[in-house]
C-alpha positions in Angstrom: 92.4 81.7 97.9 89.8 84.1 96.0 88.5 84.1 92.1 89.9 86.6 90.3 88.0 90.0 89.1 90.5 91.0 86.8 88.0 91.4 84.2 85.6 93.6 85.8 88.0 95.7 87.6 88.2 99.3 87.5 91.7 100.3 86.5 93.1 102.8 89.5 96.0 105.0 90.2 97.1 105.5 94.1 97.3 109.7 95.0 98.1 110.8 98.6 95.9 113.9 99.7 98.1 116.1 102.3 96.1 118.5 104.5 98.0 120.8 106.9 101.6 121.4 107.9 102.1 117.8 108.2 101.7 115.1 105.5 98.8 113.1 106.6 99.0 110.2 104.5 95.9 108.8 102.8 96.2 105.9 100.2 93.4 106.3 97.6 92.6 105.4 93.8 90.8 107.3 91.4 89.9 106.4 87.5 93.3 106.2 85.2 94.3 104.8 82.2 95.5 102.0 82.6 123.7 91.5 91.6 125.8 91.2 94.8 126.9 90.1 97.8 124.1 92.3 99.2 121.5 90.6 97.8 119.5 86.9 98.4 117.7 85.6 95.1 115.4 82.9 94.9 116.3 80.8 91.6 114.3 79.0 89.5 110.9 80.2 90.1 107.9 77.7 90.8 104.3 77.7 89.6 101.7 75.3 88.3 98.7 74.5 85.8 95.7 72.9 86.2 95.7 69.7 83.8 92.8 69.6 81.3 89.7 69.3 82.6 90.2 67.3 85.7 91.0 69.8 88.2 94.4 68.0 88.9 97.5 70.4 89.5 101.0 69.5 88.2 104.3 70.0 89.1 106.1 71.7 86.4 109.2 69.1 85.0 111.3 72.2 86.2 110.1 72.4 89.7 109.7 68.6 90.3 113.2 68.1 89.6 114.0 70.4 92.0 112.0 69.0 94.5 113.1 65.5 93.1 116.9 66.8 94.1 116.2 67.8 97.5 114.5 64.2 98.3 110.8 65.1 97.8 108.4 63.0 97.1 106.6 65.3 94.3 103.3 63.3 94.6 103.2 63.4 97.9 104.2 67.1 98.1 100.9 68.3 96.5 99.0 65.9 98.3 99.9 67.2 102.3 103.8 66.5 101.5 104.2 69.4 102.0 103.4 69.9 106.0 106.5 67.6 106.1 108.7 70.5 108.1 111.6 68.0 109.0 115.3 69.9 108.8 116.4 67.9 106.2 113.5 69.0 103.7 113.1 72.5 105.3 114.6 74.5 102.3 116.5 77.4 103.2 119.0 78.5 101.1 118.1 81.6 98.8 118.4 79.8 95.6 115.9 76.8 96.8 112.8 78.8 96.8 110.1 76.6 95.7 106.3 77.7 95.9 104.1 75.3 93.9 100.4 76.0 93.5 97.7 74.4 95.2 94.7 75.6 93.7 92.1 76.0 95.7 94.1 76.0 99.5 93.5 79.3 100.5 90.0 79.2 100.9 87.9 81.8 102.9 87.6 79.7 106.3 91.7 79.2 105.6 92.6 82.7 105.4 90.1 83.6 108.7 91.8 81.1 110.7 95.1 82.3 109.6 97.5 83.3 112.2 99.6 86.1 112.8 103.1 86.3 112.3 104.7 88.3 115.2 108.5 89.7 115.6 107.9 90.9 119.8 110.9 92.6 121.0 112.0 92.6 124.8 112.7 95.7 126.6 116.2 94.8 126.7 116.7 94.2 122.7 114.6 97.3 122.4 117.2 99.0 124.6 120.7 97.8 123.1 121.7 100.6 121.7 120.0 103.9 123.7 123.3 106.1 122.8 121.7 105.9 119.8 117.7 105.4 119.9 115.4 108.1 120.4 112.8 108.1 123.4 110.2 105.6 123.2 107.1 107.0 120.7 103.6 107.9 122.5 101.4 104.4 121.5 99.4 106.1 118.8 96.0 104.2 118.2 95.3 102.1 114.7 92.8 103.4 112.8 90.6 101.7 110.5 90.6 102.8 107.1 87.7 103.7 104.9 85.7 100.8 102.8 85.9 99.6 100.6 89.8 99.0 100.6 90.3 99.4 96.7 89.1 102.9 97.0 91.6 104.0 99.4 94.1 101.6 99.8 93.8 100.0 96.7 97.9 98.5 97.1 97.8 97.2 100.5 96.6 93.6 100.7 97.2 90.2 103.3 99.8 87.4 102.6 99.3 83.8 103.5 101.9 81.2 104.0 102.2 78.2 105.9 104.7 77.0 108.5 105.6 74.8 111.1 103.0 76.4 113.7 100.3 76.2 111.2 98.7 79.0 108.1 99.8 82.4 109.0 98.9 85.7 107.9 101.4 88.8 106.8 100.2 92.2 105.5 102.1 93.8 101.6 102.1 96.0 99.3 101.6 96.1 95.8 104.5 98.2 94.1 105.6 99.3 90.5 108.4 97.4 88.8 110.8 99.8 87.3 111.4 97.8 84.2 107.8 96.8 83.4 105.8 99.7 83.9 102.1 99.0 84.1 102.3 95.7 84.3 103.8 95.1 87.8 103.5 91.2 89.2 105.6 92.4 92.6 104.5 93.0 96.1 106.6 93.7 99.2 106.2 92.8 102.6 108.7 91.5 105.5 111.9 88.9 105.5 110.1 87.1 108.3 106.9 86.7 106.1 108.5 84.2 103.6 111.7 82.9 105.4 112.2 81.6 109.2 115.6 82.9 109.2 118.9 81.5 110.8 116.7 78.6 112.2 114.1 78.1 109.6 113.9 78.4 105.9 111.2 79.2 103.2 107.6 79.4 104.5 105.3 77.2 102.0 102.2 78.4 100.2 102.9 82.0 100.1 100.2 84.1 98.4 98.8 87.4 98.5 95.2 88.4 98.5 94.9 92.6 97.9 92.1 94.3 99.2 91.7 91.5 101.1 87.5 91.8 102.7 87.1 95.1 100.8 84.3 96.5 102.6 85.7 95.3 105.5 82.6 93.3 106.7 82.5 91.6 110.5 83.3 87.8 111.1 79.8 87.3 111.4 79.3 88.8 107.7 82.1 86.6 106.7 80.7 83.7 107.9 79.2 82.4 104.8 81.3 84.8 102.3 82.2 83.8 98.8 85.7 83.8 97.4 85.1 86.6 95.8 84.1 88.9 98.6 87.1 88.1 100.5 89.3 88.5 97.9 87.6 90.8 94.8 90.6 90.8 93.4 91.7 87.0 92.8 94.6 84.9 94.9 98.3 85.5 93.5 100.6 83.1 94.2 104.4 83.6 94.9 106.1 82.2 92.3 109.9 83.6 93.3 110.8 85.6 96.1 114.1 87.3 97.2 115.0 88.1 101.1 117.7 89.7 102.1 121.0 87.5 103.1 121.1 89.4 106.6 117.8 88.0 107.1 118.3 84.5 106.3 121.7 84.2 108.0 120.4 86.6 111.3 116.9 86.8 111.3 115.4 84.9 115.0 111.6 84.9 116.5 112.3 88.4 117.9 114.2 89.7 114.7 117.8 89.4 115.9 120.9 90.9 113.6 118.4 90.4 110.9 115.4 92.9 111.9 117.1 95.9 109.6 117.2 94.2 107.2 113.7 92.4 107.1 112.3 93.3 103.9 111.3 90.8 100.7 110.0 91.2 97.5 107.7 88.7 95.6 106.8 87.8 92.1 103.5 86.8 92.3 100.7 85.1 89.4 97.4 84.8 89.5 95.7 81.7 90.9 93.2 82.4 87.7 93.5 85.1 85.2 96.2 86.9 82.9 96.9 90.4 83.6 99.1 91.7 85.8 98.7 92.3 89.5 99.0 96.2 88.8 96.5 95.8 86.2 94.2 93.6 87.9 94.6 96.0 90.9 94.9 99.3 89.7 97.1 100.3 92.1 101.2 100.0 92.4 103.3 102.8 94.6 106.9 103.2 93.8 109.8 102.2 96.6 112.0 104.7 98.1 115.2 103.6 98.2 116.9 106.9 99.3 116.8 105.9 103.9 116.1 109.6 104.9 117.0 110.1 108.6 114.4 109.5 111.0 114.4 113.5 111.5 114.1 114.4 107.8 111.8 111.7 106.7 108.4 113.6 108.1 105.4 111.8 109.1 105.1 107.8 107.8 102.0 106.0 107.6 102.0 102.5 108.6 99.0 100.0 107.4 98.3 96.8 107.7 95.6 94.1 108.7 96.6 93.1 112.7 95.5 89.9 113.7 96.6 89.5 116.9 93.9 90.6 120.1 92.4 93.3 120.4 91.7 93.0 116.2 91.0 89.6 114.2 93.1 90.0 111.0 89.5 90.8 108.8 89.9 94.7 108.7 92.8 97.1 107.4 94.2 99.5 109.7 96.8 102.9 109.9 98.9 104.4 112.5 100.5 108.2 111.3 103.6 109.4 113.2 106.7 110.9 112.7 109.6 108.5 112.9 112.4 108.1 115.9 115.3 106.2 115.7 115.8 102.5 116.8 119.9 101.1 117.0 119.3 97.2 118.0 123.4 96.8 117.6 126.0 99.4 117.1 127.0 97.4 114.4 123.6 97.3 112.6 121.6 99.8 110.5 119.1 102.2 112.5 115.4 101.3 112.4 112.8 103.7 112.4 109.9 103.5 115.1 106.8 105.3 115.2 104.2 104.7 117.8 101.2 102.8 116.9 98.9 100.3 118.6 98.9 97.6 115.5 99.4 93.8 116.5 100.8 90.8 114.8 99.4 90.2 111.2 100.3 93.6 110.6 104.0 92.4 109.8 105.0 93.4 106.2 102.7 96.0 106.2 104.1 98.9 104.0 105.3 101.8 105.1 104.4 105.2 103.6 104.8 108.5 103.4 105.3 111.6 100.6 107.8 112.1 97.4 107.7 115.1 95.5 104.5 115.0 96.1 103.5 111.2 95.5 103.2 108.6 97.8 106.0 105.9 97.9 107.0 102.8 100.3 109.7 103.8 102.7 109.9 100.4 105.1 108.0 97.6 106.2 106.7 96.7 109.8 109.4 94.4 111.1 109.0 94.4 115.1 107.2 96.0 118.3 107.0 95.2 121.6 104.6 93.0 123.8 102.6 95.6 124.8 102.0 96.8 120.8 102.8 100.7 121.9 105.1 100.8 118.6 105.9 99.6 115.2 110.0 99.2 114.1 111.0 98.8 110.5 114.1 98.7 108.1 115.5 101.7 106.3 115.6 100.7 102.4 118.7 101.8 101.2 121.6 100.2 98.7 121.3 96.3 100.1 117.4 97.0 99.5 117.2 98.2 96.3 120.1 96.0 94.9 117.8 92.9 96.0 114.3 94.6 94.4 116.5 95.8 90.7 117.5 92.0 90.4 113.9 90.9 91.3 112.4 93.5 88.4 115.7 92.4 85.5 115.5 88.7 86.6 112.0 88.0 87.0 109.8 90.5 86.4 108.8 90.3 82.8 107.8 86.4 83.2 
């Protein structure tokens, strides 16, 4: 997607700067030094290598086989294979993860054209539950953060993947991997970002681009952009991801029983390079695992890049808001809603606000409705944190 600028990189801490009574969350980096039933795990991992000197990409012996059991054509995989969405070769299963690098996809033009991935919610799923969901939020309008990106919201970034409708766009997060500290290689973002759910299975391609267009230029200023300044800070492939098993067994086009539960975690590599994402970056935030309640959580920031109309997927934006409550099913886990006018493409987007006095990822967007007045997102509790702890033991270090 983007050459890496690992090498030249400033290495940066995230702070949040409060002002006021209420938190008003603002992501920015300054100079540093620098297993269950409740969980879905994607086993083995997959990545590639460029062969010496001719620019052709192989299929490690690892991988292959796995493709080779699943009745893929490994050759033909790297060469388009791969659009091949029929059921039989859709992989869906958490263990059948495969992500294989193809160097050089996710070029500039590829990423603008990307689409965004929506979850829109009807008035009636929005309403199943109104014994226990609090009054619709005020829309509260996206704003556009400050360029460039790394200096403010040096963690959030854009993930690409490709499905059956075509390449689609996500927003994550870059966050810190309890067991490797420093040297994170995980990001965060939604379910429905890297799986189709009940009906689907893993999305293809995934990777994520941080500080994706840094200093947030127009389309017209993209038009002839390098790699480099639409992704400064190289393209990082997935090369395991975990969703949750609500997600794959519930998840639907509008979220369905899976929505509270729409959360994922990726292991990512660098297209190019060696150090770590974190490194590379300079930015990681910790998770919150602890699901406040909606009325003790205080104000959550929400950013992301929307893609949808009336924004085009090349700038990062914010909404701030204190959180409601949203019950989808008496049987499910409340969501929390805050109002905000973001769009599709802003799916996966983390979700921030303050810990003892640090910022830390409290949800994901998941869903909204058509008319993109609000933003809905999982609490992270037990099933949540169960699924990232086996992502940092199992994979992190590699």
């Amino acid at each position: 997607m983007r050459s890496a600028r690992s090498s030249s990189a400033r290495p940066r801490r995230t702070v949040l700067a409060a002002t006021g009574l209420v938190a008003a969350l603002a992501l920015t980096a300054t100079a540093c030094n620098g297993s269950g039933d409740d969980k879905a795990d994607a086993r083995p991992g997959a990545s590639a290598s460029q062969a010496d000197g001719g620019g052709k990409v192989h299929i490690p012996a690892d991988i292959a086989n796995k493709l080779k059991q699943h009745g893929i054509d490994v050759d033909k995989w790297q060469n388009g294979g791969w659009k091949d969405w029929d059921k039989n070769k859709w992989l869906s299963e958490a263990k059948d993860f495969v992500n294989p690098v193809i160097a050089g996809l996710w070029k500039p033009e590829r990423m603008k054209s990307a689409k965004e991935a929506n979850k829109t919610v009807t008035a009636k799923d929005a309403a199943a539950d109104q014994g226990v969901s609090d009054p619709e939020p005020r829309p509260v309008q996206a704003e556009a953060e400050k360029t460039p990106y790394h200096d403010n919201a040096a963690p959030v970034g854009k993930v690409f993947f490709d499905s059956p409708e075509g390449h689609m766009v996500c927003s994550g997060t870059v966050i810190k991997d309890v067991n490797h500290p420093g040297k994170s290689n995980l990001m965060w973002t939604a379910g429905h970002c890297v799986h189709a759910g009940k009906d689907g299975g893993w999305y293809r391609n995934i990777a994520f681009v941080p500080s994706y267009n840094d200093l947030g230029k127009s389309e017209a200023d993209l038009s002839n952009a390098s790699a480099s300044q639409v992704a400064p800070y190289g393209t990082w492939w997935a090369d395991w991801a975990s969703t949750s098993n609500q997600w794959i067994q519930g998840g639907s086009e509008t979220g369905g029983a899976g929505a509270a539960y729409d959360y994922a975690v990726l292991h990512v590599k660098p297209e190019s390079g060696a150090k770590s994402l974190e490194e590379t970056v300079g930015a990681a935030l910790d998770v919150d695992f602890s699901a406040p309640s909606a009325a003790s959580a205080g104000t959550m920031g929400a950013w992301g890049y929307p893609a949808a109309p009336p924004y085009n997927g090349l700038k990062m934006f914010k909404c701030l808001d204190r959180p409601g409550r949203l019950a989808l099913s008496p049987s499910l886990p409340t969501m929390y809603r805050i109002g905000c006018t973001m769009t599709g493409g802003s799916s996966g987007g983390g979700w921030f606000r303050v810990v003892n006095g640090k910022t830390a990822l409290v949800s994901n967007t998941s869903i909204g409705p058509a008319d993109n007045t609000w933003l809905a997102g999982p609490q992270l509790g037990p099933t949540a944190e169960a699924l990232y702890q086996n992502m940092s033991r199992t994979y992190g270090g590699r």
